[in-house]
Each structure stands twice: as structure tokens, then as C-alpha cells.
C-alpha positions in Angstrom: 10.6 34.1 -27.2 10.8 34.9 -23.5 13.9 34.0 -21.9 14.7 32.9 -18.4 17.5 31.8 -16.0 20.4 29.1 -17.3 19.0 27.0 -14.3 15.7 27.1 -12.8 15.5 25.2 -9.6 12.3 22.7 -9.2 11.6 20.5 -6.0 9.5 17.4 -6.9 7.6 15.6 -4.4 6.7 12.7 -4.2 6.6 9.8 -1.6 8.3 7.5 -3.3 10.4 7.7 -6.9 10.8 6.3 -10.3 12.5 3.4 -11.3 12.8 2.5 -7.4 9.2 1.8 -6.9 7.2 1.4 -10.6 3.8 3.4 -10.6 1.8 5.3 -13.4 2.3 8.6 -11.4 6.2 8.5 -10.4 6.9 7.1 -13.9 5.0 10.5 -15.5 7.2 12.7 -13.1 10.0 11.0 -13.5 9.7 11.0 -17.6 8.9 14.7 -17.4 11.7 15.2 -15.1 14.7 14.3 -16.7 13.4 15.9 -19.9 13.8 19.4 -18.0 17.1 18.7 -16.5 18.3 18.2 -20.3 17.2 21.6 -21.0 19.1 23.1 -18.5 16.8 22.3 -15.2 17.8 21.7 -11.9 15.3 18.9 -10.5 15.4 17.4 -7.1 13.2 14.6 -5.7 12.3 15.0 -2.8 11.1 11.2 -1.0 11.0 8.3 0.7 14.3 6.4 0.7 13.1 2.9 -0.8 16.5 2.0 -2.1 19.4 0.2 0.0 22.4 2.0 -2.0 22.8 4.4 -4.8 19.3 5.1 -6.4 18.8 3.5 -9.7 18.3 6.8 -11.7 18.9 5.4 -15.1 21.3 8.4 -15.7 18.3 10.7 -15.7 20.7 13.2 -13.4 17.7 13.9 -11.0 19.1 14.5 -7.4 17.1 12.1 -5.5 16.8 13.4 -2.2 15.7 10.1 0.7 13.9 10.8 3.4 13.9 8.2 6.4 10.8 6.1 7.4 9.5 4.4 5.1 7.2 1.5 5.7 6.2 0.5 3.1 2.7 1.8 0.4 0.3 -1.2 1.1 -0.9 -3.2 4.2 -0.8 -7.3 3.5 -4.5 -7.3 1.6 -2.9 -4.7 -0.5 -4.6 -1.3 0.0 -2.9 1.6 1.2 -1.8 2.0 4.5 -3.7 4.4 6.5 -0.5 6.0 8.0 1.2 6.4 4.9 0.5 9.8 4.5 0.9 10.8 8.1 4.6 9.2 7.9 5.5 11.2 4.9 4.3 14.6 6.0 5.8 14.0 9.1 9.1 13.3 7.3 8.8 15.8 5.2 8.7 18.4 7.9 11.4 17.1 10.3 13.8 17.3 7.0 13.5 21.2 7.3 14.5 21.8 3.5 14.6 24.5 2.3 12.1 25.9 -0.2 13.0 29.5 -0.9 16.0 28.1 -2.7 13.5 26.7 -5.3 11.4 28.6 -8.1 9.3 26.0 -8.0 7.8 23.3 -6.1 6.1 20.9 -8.3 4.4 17.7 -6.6 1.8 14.7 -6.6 -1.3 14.6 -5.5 -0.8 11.6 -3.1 -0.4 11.0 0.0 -2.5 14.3 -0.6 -1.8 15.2 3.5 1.2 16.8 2.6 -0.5 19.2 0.2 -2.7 20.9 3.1 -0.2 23.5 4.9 1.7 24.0 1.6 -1.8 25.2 -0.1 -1.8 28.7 2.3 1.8 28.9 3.0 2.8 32.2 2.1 6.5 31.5 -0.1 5.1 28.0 -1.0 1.9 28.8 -2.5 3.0 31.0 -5.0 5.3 28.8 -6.6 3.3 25.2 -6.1 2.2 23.1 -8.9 0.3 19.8 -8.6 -0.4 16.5 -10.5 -3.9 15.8 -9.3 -4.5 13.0 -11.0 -8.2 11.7 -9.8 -11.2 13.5 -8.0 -12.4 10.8 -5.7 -16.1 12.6 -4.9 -18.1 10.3 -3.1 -15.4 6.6 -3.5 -13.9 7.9 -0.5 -16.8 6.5 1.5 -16.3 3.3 0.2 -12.9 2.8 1.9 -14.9 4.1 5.5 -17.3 6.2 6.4 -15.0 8.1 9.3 -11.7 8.8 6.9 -14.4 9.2 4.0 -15.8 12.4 5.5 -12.5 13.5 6.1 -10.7 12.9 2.4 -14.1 13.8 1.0 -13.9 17.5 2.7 -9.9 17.5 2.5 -10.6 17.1 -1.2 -12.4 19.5 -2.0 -10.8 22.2 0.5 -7.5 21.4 -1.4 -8.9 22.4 -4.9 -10.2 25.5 -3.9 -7.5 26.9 -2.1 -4.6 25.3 -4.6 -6.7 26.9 -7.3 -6.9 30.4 -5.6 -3.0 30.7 -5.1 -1.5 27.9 -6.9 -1.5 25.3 -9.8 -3.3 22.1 -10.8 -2.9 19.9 -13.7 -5.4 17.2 -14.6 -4.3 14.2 -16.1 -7.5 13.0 -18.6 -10.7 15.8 -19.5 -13.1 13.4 -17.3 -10.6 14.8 -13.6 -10.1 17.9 -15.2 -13.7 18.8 -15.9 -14.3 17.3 -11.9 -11.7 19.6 -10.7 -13.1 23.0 -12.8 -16.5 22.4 -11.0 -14.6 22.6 -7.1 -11.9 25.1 -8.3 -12.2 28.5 -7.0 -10.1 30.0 -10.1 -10.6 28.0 -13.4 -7.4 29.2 -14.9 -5.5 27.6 -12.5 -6.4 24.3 -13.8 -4.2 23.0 -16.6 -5.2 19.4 -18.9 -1.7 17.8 -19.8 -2.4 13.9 -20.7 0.2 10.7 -19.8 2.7 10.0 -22.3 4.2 7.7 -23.8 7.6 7.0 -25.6 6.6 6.9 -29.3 10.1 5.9 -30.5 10.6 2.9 -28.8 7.6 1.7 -29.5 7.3 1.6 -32.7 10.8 -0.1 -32.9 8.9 -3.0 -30.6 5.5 -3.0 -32.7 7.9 -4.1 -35.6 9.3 -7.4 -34.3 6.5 -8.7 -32.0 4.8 -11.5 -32.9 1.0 -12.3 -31.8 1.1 -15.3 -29.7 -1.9 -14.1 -27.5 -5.5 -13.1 -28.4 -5.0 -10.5 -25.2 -2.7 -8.6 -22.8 -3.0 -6.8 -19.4 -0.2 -4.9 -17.5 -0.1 -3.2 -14.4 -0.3 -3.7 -10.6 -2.2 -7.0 -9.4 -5.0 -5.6 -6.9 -8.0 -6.2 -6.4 -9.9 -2.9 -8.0 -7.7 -3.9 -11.0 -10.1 -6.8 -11.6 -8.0 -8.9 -13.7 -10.2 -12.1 -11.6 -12.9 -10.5 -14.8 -10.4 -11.2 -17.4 -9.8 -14.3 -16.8 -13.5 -15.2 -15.7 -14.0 -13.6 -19.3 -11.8 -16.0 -21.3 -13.7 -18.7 -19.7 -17.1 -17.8 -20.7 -15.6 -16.7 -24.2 -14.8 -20.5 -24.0 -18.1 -21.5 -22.9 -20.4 -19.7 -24.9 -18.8 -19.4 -28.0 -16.6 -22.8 -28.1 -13.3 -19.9 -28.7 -10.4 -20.9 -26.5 -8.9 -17.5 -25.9 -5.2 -16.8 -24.5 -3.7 -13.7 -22.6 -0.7 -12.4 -20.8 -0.5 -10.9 -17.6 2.4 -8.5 -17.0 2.7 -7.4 -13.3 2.8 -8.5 -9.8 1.4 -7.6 -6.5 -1.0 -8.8 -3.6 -3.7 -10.3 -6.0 -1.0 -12.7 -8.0 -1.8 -16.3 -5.9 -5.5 -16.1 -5.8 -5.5 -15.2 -9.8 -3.4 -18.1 -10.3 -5.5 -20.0 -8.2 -8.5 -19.1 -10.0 -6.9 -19.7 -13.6 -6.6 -23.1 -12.3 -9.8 -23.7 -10.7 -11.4 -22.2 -14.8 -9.1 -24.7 -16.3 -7.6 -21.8 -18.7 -3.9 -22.1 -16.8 -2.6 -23.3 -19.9 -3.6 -20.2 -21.9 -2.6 -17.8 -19.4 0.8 -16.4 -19.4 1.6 -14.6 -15.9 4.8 -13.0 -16.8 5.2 -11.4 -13.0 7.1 -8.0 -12.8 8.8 -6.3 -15.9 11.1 -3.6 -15.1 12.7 -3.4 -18.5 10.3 -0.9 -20.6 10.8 -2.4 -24.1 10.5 -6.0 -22.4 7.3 -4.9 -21.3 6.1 -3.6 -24.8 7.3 -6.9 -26.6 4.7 -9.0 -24.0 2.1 -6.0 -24.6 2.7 -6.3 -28.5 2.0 -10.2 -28.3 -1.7 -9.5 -27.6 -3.9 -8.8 -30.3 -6.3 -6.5 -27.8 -4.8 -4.3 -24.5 -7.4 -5.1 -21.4 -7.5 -2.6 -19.2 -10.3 -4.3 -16.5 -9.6 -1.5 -13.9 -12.4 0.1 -12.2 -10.8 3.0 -10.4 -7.8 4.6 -12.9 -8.6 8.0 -12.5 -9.8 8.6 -16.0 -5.7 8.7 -17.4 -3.8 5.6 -17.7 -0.1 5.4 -19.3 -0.8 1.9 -20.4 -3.8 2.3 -22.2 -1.6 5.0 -24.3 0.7 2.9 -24.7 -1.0 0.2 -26.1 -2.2 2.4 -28.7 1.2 3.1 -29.3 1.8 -0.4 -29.9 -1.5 -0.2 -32.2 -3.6 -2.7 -30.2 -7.6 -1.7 -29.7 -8.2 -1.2 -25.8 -11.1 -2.7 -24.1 -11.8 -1.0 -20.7 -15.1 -0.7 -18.4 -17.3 2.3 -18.7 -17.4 3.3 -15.1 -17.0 6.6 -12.6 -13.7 6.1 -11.7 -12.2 3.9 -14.8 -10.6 5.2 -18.2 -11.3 8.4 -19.5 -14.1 7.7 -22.7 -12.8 10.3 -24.7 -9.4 8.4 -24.2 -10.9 5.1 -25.3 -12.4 6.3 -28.1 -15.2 3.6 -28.1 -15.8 2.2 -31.8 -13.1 3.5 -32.9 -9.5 2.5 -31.4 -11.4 0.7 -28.5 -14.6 -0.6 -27.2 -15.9 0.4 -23.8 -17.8 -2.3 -21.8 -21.3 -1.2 -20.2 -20.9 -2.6 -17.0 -18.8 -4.4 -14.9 -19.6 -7.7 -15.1 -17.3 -10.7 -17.1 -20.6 -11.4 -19.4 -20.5 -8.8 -21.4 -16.6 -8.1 -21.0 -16.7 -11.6 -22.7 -19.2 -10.6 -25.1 -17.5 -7.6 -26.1 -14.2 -9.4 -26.4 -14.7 -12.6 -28.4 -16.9 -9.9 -31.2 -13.7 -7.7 -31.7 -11.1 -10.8 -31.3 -13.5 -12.3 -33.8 -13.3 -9.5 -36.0 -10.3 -9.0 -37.8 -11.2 -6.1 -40.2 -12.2 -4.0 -37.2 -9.3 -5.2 -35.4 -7.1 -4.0 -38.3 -9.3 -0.7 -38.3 -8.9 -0.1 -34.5 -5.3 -0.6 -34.6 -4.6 1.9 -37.7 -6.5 4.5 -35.3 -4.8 3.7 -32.2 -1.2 4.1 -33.7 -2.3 7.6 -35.3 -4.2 8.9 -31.8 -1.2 7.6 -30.0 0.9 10.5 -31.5 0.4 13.6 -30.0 1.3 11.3 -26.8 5.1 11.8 -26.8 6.9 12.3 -23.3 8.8 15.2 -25.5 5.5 17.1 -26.3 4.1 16.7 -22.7 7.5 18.3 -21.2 6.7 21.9 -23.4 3.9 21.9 -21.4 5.1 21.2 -18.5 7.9 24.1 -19.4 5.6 26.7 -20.2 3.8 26.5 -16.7 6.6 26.2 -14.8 8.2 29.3 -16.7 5.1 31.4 -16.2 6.2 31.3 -12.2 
């Protein structure tokens, strides 16, 4: 076995931190993170400040390191703020840290601006490692036609030249196999999946009871297209005479207008919008009350903690087969999941009221989901993360 320093230094970055702001990609870093520092790692964060006093760290004993100006991730309609990623880069160079003191720097993809003089900086380069977790290709034009030209060639400039001196790590095959095809060295290019924490949920997929027929968790915008969930349950209701009920786990920008529209369906009554869970194993037990995880999204990035962790909670997921949705080889569709041909609340409805109708399938589904959801574990995903780092 090859054997290295006591402590090995790592600087994550990051614009903003985990359990301060909740999000699938700070969450992974974060879960990663304080898994090294227990095996002798040094890790510090380096960020926005988003908290008002001491950082809620959970005792992970990651130095969180604040960097002034933050103004917030989204604009009032809830999309990202175009200035976002000018603040942080310009933040991150006024706070003149220094790098040489680290063996490794190990950041996100996003705000992705930040990445560009670190990608050829002699001293930086060598030791750089990057979650980059989606290949937006051609969606950046659908945000605007000016910055689209400009992400779309900043994308791809990134992969080739982190590729040629540095590291990238996809998070599902579908981004992976998008990144080999722009990479200008293939072996720079690493697959390490989400995770999830196997333990505690298992201890939660043995008390919860099934009060609804489905679930949904994560951030309420717009390309999340919970509106089709519930437009779903009211055809289901419609067509088939089946009066179906769900919870919805999460807040943001889209939470009035799709309690609004419950209301204007007439399925309020059925709906259970449990707003924002910061308490993990809360979360699971309203997860674990669904009989089927609904993961409506249609731009994930192909990897999505929650549809893992809904395996791990042995519930069938039911996600749209699009570009930039889940991952199909994650889905598994047939067998621990069904993917939906297109995006449309028809045959989301279709598709749903056939498996919630089916209970041997269902009971099928979920004895595959619990035994894909395995090889998942937070613990298994750190070794990976170990070995690359080490190899620096």
C-alpha cells in the first residue's frame, strides 16, 4: 500500500457551502469532505459567507473559510443571477489565498468563471480537480443567445484545457461520456456517482408508513416541473376515476403558483407541501411515505442524489427521458424505475397510475432499487475520491 503524508492539505471551492445553503452539489462535497478530514485530511472551504455567526458545520471539522459579497444565487423569478459568477471570481481573487500551501485544490464546476485562469495557471493546474457535474452543449442558448455563445465556447475551452493539465470527475456515465468526447486527454476524466447514506436509510425504510401514492423532493423551480406532477394526479383522476395523493418536500420561487395551481385542479386536499426539510432523516421519513419517488426534472445533469436515495428507501423512480434529465442507466427503466417518453403530464399520468396500480411490479421495483442502491454509500465514494487525490 502506498503511503503518504499524516495530513494532506485540500482547498475546496465552492460558492457557497453545505448545510448553510442545501444543494445536490455542496451536499456531495460536503459528504465527501468530512469523510477525508476523518482520515487524517486537512479540508478547507473556501466561499461565500452565507451565514450571520458561526457556520453550521454539523461537527464535520471542515474549516469554512467566508468570503465577503454575497448576494444572493437566484434573481426574484428564480434563475441564476447573471453576476453571480463574476462576484465570486472577483472575491475569490481579492482574498489573495494562498495556494502553494495546498496539495490540492479540488472544486465545483459552478459558477464555472472561476475555473478559467486556474485551468493554465502554472502551480494551480497541476494540482486541480473538478466536480463537473453537467455538459450543457447547446441549453446554453436557451437561457440567451449572447451569454449562450459565450458558456457554450467557455465550456468546451474548460474541458480541454482542464483535461490536458488537470482533473475532471463526472457525476452519472451520460456527462461523463459528453465530457470524453470534448476532453483533450481521456484519462483525466474520472466517473464517481452521488451517494447516499445507506445506514440511515434503512433505519427510516423500517418505520415509515405509506400514507401517499407519491413523493417529490428538491428545489421548487420552474425546470423542476413539479406544475406536471400535479397536473398528473389530476388527469390520473380524470381518466382513470384513481384519486392519487403526493408529498412535496422543498421550497423555493415556484412554491405559491404550485399551490395555486393544486387549488385551481381541486387536488389540494391530496397534496402535502411539506416546505423545506433540513433534518436528513425527516426528509427520508416524508420520502418513505410515498409509494413511488418523482423526479419531474428536466435539466439534472444526468446524476441526482435524490433519485439514489429513494432507491435507498426502496421506492421505484419515475423521471422523464430527456437530454438534460436523469441519467437512464441510473433509472434503470423496467426495472427499479420507469422512464417517461416525453415531457408531457399525459403520459407521466399514464405511466404513473399503471405502476401505482400495480403492486407486484411495485414490490419488484422496490426489491431492485434497495439492492442497486448499495454500491451508493458516501463511504465507498470517498476511496475514490482518496485515490485521485493521492495520485497528485
Amino acid at each position: 500500500m502506498t503511503e503518504f503524508p499524516t495530513v494532506r492539505k485540500i482547498l475546496l471551492v465552492y460558492d457557497v457551502s453545505y448545510p448553510s445553503v442545501d444543494g445536490g452539489g455542496q451536499r456531495r462535497m460536503y459528504e465527501v469532505a468530512k469523510r477525508l478530514i476523518a482520515q487524517g485530511y486537512q479540508v478547507d472551504w473556501l466561499c461565500f459567507k452565507t451565514w450571520d455567526f458561526d457556520h453550521p458545520n454539523d461537527n464535520s471539522k471542515i474549516n469554512f473559510i467566508g468570503l465577503p459579497g454575497y448576494k444572493g444565487l437566484y434573481n426574484s423569478s428564480g434563475s441564476r443571477r447573471y453576476l453571480e459568477p463574476i462576484e465570486f471570481l472577483f472575491s475569490l481573487w481579492t482574498s489573495r489565498i494562498d495556494i502553494s500551501q495546498y496539495d490540492v485544490v479540488w472544486s465545483g464546476q459552478w459558477p464555472i468563471l472561476h475555473l478559467v485562469p486556474w485551468s493554465y495557471k502554472k502551480g494551480i493546474k497541476e494540482k486541480l480537480v473538478v466536480d463537473w457535474w453537467e455538459v450543457w452543449g447547446k441549453t446554453w442558448f436557451d437561457y440567451s443567445k449572447v451569454l449562450g455563445i459565450f458558456g457554450y465556447g467557455i465550456e468546451k475551452l474548460l474541458i480541454w484545457s482542464i483535461t490536458k493539465n488537470s482533473r475532471l470527475i463526472g457525476i452519472s456515465e451520460s456527462s461523463t461520456n459528453e465530457m470524453l468526447e470534448l476532453a483533450s486527454a481521456k484519462e483525466s476524466v474520472s466517473l464517481i456517482h452521488n451517494g447516499i447514506d445507506t445506514k440511515a436509510l434503512k433505519k427510516v425504510l423500517l418505520k415509515t408508513q405509506k400514507n401517499y401514492d407519491f413523493s417529490y423532493i428538491g428545489r421548487l423551480k420552474n425546470h423542476k416541473r413539479v406544475d406536471l406532477l400535479l397536473r398528473s394526479i389530476k388527469y390520473i383522476e380524470d381518466q382513470y376515476s384513481y384519486m392519487a395523493s403526493a408529498v412535496i418536500i422543498g421550497d423555493g420561487p415556484e412554491h405559491d403558483s404550485l399551490l395555486t395551481l393544486a387549488k385551481e385542479l381541486e387536488i389540494d386536499d391530496r397534496i402535502f407541501f411539506a416546505g423545506s426539510v433540513t433534518d436528513n432523516i425527516q426528509a427520508y421519513s416524508l420520502m418513505s411515505s410515498g409509494k413511488i419517488f418523482v423526479n419531474p426534472s428536466t435539466k439534472e445533469g444526468g446524476g441526482s442524489i435524490t433519485v439514489l436515495e429513494a432507491f435507498g428507501l426502496g421506492l421505484p423512480v419515475v423521471a422523464f427521458d430527456c437530454k438534460d434529465g436523469i441519467d437512464p442507466q441510473i433509472v434503470g427503466h423496467g426495472s427499479r424505475g420507469l422512464l417517461v417518453e416525453a415531457v408531457s403530464h399525459e403520459i407521466l399520468g399514464q405511466n404513473l397510475y399503471e405502476l401505482i396500480t400495480s403492486p407486484s411490479q411495485l414490490e419488484m421495483m422496490s426489491l431492485k432499487s434497495l439492492d442497486f442502491a448499495e454500491k451508493f454509500d458516501w463511504d465507498e465514494l470517498c476511496i475514490k475520491y482518496k485515490n485521485i487525490f493521492d495520485r497528485i
